[in-house]
C-alpha positions in Angstrom: 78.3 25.1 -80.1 76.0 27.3 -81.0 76.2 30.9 -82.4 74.6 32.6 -79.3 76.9 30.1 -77.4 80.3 31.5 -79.2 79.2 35.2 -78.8 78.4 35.0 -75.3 82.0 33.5 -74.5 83.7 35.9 -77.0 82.1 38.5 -74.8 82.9 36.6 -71.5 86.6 36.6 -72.5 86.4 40.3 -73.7 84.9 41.2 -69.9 87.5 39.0 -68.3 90.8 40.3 -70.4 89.3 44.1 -69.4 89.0 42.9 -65.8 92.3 40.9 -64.8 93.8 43.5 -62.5 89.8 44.0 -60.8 90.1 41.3 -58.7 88.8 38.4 -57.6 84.9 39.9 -56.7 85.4 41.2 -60.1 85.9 37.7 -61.5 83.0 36.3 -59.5 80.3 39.5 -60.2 81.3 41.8 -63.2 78.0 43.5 -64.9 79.5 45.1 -67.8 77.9 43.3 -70.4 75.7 41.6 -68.5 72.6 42.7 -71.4 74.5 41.1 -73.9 75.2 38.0 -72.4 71.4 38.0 -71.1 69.8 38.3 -74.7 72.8 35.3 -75.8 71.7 32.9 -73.0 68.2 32.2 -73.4 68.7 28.4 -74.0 70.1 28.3 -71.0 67.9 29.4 -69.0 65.3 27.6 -70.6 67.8 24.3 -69.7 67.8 25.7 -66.5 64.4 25.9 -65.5 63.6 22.6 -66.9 66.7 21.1 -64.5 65.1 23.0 -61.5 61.7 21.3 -62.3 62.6 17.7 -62.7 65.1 17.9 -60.0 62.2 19.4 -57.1 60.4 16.6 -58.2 62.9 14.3 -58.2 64.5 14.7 -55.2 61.3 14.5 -53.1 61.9 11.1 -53.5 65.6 10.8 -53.7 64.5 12.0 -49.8 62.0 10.0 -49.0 63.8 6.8 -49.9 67.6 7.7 -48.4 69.0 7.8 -52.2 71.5 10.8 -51.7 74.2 8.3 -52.0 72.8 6.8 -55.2 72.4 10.0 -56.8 76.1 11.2 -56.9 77.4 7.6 -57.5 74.8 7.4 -60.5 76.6 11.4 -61.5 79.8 9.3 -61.5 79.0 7.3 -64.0 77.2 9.8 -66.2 80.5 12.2 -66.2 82.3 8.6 -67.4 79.7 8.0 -70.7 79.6 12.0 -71.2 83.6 11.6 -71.2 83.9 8.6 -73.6 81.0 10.8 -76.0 83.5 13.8 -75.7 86.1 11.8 -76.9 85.0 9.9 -79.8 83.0 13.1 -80.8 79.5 11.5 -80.3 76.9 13.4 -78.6 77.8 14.3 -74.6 73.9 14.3 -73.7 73.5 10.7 -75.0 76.7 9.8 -73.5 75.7 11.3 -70.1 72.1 9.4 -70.3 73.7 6.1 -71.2 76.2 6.6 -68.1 73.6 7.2 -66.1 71.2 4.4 -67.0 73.6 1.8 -66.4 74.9 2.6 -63.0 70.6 2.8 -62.2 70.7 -0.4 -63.3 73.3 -2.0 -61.4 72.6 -0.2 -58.3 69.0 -1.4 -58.9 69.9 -4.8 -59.6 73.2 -5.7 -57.7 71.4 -3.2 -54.5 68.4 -4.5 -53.2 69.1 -4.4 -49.3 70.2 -0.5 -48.6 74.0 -2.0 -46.9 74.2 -3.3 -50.1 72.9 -0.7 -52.3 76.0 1.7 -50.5 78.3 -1.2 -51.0 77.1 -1.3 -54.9 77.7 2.6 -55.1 81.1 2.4 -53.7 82.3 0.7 -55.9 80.9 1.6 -58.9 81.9 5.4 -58.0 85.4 5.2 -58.3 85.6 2.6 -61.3 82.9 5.8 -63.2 85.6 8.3 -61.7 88.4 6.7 -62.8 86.7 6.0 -66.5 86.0 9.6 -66.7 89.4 11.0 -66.2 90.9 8.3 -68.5 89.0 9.5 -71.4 89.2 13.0 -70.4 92.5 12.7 -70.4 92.7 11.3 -74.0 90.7 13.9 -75.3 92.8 16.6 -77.0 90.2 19.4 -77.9 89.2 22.3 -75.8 90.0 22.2 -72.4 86.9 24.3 -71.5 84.8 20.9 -72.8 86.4 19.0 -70.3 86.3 21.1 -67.3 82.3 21.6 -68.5 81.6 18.4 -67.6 83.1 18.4 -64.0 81.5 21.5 -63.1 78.9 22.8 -65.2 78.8 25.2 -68.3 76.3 28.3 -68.5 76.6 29.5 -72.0 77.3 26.5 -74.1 73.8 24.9 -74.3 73.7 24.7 -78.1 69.9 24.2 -79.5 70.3 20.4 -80.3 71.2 19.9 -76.6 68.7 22.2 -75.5 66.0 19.3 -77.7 67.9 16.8 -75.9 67.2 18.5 -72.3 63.8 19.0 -73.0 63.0 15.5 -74.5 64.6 13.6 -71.4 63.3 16.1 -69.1 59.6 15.3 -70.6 60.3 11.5 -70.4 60.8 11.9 -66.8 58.1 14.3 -65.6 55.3 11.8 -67.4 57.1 8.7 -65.6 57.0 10.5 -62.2 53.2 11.5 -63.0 52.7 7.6 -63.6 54.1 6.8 -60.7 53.7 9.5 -58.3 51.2 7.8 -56.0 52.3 4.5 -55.9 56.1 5.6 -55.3 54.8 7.8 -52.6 53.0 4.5 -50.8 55.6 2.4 -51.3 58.9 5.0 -50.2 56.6 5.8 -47.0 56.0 2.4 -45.9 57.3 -0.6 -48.0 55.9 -3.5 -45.9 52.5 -2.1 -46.0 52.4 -1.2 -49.6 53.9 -4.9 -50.4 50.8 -5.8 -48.7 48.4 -4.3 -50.4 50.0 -5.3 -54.1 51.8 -2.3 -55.0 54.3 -3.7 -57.5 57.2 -2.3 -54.5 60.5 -3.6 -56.1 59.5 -2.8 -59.8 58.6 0.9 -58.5 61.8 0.9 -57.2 63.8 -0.4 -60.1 62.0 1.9 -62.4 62.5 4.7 -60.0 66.3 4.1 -60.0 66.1 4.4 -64.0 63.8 7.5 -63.7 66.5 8.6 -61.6 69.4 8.2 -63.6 67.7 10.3 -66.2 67.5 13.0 -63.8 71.0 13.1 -63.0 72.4 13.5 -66.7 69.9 16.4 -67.2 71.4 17.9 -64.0 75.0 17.2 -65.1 75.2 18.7 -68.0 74.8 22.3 -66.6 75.8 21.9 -63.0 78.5 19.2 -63.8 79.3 15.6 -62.5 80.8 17.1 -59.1 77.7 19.0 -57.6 74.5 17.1 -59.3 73.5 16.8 -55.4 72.6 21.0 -55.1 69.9 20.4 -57.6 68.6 16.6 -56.3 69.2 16.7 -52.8 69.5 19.9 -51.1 65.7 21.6 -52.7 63.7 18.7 -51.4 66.0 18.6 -48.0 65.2 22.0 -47.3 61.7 21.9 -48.2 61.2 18.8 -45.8 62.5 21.3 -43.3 59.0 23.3 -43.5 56.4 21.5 -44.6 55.3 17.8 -44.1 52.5 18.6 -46.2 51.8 15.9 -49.4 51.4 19.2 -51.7 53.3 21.7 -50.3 56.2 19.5 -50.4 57.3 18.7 -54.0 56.1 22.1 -54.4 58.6 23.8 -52.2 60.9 21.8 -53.3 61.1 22.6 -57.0 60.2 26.3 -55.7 63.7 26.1 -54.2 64.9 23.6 -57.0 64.1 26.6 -59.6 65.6 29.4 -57.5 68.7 28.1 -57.2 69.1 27.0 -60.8 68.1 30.5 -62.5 69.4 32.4 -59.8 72.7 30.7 -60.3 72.3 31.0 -64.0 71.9 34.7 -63.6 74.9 35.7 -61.0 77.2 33.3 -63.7 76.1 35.6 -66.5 78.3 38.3 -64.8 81.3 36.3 -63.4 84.4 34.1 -65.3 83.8 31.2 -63.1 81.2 28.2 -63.8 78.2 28.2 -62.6 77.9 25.4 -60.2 78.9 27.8 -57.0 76.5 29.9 -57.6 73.9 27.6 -58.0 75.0 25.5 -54.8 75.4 28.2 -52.6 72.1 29.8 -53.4 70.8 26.1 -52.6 72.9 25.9 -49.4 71.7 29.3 -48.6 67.9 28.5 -48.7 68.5 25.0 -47.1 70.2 26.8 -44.0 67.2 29.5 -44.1 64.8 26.3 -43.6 67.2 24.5 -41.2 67.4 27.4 -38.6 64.4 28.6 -37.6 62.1 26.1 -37.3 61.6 22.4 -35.5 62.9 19.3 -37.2 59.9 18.7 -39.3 61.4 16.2 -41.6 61.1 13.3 -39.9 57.2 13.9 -40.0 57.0 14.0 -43.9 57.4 9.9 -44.3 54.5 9.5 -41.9 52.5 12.0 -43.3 52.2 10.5 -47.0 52.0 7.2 -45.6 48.7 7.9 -43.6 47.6 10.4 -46.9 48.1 7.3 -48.9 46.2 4.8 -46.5 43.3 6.9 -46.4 43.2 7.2 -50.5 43.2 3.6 -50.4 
């Protein structure tokens, strides 16, 4: 951990021993030394806003292509590799990508036909859960390292993970730029993009891996539990408002971004992790979407498939 990292939690712990008898809104919003902790947590929110990117952009097509499932099975796997890194005192990151690139895989592989893509994922969930805890359990250091990984740290992002973040996170945004248009053809209508040569099942098999890359970023600061608030719910919302090729990815990592900094912020002042924050920020805005207007969403498939027809 880094030495930003241990003075922010010496000065968490020092608000939450002054606060014990404040109560619980205390524990949850508590602004005593919220400059401090703000000047110590600018690698986090640097992690943060480079998780709310690559999820928006992500999950337009976790969306699109009825992946939800995938992506918390995939997080399953992730927590098991960032649990055996934790353990044998290798780097958690790495761990978390490996995880995550070999449940892609499998699903990929073993998943072709969506019944058995789910089938794939239900079993490979419990056998990453299971893994995880083993090796969680095992582990004898800090019990703050372990409960981290479940649901998400805010000012433990040491430098050398922040590298790591940005790395992956640059990895994926060129792959999804490589792609974009292609994936978008072939998730809107796969018969007619088969047709026309699109490359459909490599697409989807490097999506999947794309994918699981996405999901270890996420992890590490929202945690295994609630990766789907940062690659689901933006780009479910945004669908909510716009079927528009532009406007949505760009709503969605509008809302993606929200959600992570705002929840990064609020968790600054509080003793609890930050995943509630950020998923009920991003359950907030998804309900703001939801209510008001018609059921747009089911529009947004059509729409890129005719946008792409006419490019081509």
């Amino acid at each position: 951990m880094s030495r930003c990292a241990a003075g922010a939690l010496a000065l968490g712990r020092a608000a939450a021993d002054g606060d014990q008898d404040g109560g619980v809104l205390r524990q949850i919003f508590d602004f005593d030394h919220y400059g401090e902790l703000l000047a110590l947590a600018q690698s986090s929110l640097l992690a943060g806003a480079l998780l709310g990117l690559v999820g928006g952009l992500a999950g337009v097509f976790v969306i699109m292509r009825d992946l939800p499932f995938a992506v918390h099975g995939i997080s399953e796997l992730s927590f098991a590799g960032a649990s055996v890194a934790l353990f044998l005192g290798l780097n958690i990151v790495a761990g978390s990508i490996a995880g995550s690139l070999l449940a892609a895989v499998a699903i990929g592989l073993l998943g072709v036909r969506a019944r058995d893509r789910n089938s794939v994922i239900g079993i490979i969930m419990p056998f990453g859960l299971g893994l995880g805890v083993l090796f969680l359990s095992l582990y004898k250091g800090r019990t703050a390292n372990k409960f981290g990984i479940l649901t998400g740290q805010i000012i433990a992002v040491a430098t050398p993970q922040t590298a790591w973040l940005a790395g992956t996170s640059a990895v994926v945004l060129a792959a999804l730029a490589v792609m974009w248009r292609p994936l978008t053809f072939a998730s809107s209508d796969p018969e007619v993009a088969a047709a026309r040569g699109v490359p459909v099942r490599a697409l989807s098999t490097a999506f999947m891996l794309v994918l699981g890359l996405a999901v270890a970023l996420c992890v590490q600061i929202v945690g295994a539990l609630l990766v789907l608030s940062l690659l689901v719910t933006p780009a479910a919302a945004a669908a909510r408002v716009t079927a528009s090729p532009v406007l949505l990815p760009l709503l969605s990592v509008v809302f993606a971004l929200v959600s992570m900094e705002g929840g990064l912020l609020l968790a600054l002042g509080g003793t609890v992790p930050v995943s509630p924050y950020v998923t009920t920020i991003s359950f907030v805005i998804y309900l703001a979407c939801r209510l008001p207007g018609p059921r747009r969403g089911r529009r947004v498939a059509g729409s890129h498939a005719h946008a792409e027809q006419a490019h081509t």
